[in-house]
TORROKOL-500634 format. One record per residue (C-alpha): chain; x, y, z. Coordinates in steps of 0.1 Angstrom, whole numbers, plus 5000, padded with zeros to 4 digits. Layout:
BEGIN
<nutor chain="A" c1="X" c2="Y" c3="Z"/>
...
! end
This chain:
BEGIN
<nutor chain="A" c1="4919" c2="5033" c3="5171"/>
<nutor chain="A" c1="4914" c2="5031" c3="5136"/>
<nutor chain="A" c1="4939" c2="5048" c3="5107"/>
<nutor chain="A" c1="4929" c2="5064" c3="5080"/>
<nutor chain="A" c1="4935" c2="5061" c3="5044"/>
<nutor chain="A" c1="4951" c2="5091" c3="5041"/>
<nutor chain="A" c1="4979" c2="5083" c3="5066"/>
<nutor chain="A" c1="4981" c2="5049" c3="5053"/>
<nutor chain="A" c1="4990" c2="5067" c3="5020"/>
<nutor chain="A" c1="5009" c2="5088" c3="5034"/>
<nutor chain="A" c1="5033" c2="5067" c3="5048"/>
<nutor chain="A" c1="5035" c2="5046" c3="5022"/>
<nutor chain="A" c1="5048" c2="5076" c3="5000"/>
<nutor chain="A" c1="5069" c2="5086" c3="5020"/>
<nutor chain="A" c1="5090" c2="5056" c3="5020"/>
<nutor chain="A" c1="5080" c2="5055" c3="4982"/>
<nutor chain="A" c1="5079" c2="5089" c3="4969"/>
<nutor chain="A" c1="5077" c2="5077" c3="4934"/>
<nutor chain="A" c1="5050" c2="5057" c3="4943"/>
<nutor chain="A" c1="5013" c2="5055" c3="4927"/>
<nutor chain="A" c1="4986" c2="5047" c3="4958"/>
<nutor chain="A" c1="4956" c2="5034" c3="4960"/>
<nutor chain="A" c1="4935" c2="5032" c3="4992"/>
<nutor chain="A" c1="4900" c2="5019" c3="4996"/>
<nutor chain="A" c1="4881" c2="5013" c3="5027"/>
<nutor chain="A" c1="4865" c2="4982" c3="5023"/>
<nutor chain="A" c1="4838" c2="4981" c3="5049"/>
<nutor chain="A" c1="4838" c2="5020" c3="5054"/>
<nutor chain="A" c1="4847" c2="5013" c3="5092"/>
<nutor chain="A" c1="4891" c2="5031" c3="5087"/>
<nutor chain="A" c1="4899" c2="4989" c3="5094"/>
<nutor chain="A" c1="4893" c2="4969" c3="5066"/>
<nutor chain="A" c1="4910" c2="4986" c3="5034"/>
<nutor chain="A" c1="4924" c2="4972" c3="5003"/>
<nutor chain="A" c1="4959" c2="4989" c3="4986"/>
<nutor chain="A" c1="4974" c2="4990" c3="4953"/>
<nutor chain="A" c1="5012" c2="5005" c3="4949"/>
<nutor chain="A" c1="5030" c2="5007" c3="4920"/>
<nutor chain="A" c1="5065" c2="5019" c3="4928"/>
<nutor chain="A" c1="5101" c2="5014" c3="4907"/>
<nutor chain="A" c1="5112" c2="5002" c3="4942"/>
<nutor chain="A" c1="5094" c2="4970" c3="4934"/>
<nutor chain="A" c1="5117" c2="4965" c3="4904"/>
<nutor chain="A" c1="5136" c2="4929" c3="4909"/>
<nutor chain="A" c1="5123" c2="4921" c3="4944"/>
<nutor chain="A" c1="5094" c2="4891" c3="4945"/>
<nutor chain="A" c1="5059" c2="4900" c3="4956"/>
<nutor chain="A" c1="5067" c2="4888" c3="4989"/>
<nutor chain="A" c1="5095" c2="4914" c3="4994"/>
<nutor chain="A" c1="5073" c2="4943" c3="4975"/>
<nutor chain="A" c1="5043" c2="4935" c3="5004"/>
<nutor chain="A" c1="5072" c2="4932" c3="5033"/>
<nutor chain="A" c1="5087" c2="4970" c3="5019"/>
<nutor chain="A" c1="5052" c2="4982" c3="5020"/>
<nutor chain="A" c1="5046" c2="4967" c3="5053"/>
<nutor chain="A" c1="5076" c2="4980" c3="5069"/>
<nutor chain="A" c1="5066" c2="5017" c3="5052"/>
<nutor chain="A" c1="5036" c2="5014" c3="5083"/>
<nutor chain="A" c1="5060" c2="5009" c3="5109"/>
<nutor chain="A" c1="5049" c2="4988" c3="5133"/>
<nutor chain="A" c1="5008" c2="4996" c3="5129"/>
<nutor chain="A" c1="4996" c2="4964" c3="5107"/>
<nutor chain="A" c1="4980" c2="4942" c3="5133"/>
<nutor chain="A" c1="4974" c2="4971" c3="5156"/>
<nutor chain="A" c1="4957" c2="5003" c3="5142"/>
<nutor chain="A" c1="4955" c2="4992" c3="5108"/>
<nutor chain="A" c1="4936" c2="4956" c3="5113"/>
<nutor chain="A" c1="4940" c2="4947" c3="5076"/>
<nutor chain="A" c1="4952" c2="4956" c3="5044"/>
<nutor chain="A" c1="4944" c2="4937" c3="5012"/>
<nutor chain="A" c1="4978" c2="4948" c3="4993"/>
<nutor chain="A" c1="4987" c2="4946" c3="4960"/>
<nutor chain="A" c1="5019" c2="4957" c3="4943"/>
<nutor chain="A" c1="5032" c2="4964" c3="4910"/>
<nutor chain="A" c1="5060" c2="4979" c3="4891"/>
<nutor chain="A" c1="5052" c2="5005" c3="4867"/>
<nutor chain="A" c1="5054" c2="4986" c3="4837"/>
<nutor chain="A" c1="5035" c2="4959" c3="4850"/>
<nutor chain="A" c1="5008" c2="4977" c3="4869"/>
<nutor chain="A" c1="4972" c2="4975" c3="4853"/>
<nutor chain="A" c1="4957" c2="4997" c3="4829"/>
<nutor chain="A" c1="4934" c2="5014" c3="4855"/>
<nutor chain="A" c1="4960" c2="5023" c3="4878"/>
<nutor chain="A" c1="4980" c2="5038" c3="4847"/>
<nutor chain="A" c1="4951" c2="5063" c3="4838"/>
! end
């Protein structure tokens, strides 16, 4: 079964509640979507680390209900312009 974006964002704020989301379904079938977080958790870590946080945020579901997720990561003062507005 599929997720949604909604509970994909969801759970990522919730382990983020400071966090700016952004979900997209990229084939509009809930199992191809594409994310953007900016969080001030990100701060110091490498983008490897910021994508394993967010991972670990879906506990246990990547690979399973949620088939992919194209993830990006920011801080806030290095997200882009269009996540800012």
């Amino acid at each position: 079964m599929a997720m949604e974006a909604n509970v994909i964002e969801a759970m990522i704020k919730e382990a983020f509640p400071d966090a700016t989301v952004v979900i997209e379904d990229l084939r509009g079938d809930g199992d191809h979507y594409s994310a953007m977080v900016v969080s001030s958790a990100f701060q110091g870590k490498s983008r490897v680390q910021q994508h394993q946080m967010v991972y670990a945020s879906l506990k246990g579901r990547m690979g399973g209900e949620l088939h992919a997720l194209a993830l990006q990561t920011a801080t806030p003062e290095s997200a882009p312009d269009w996540v800012k507005e």
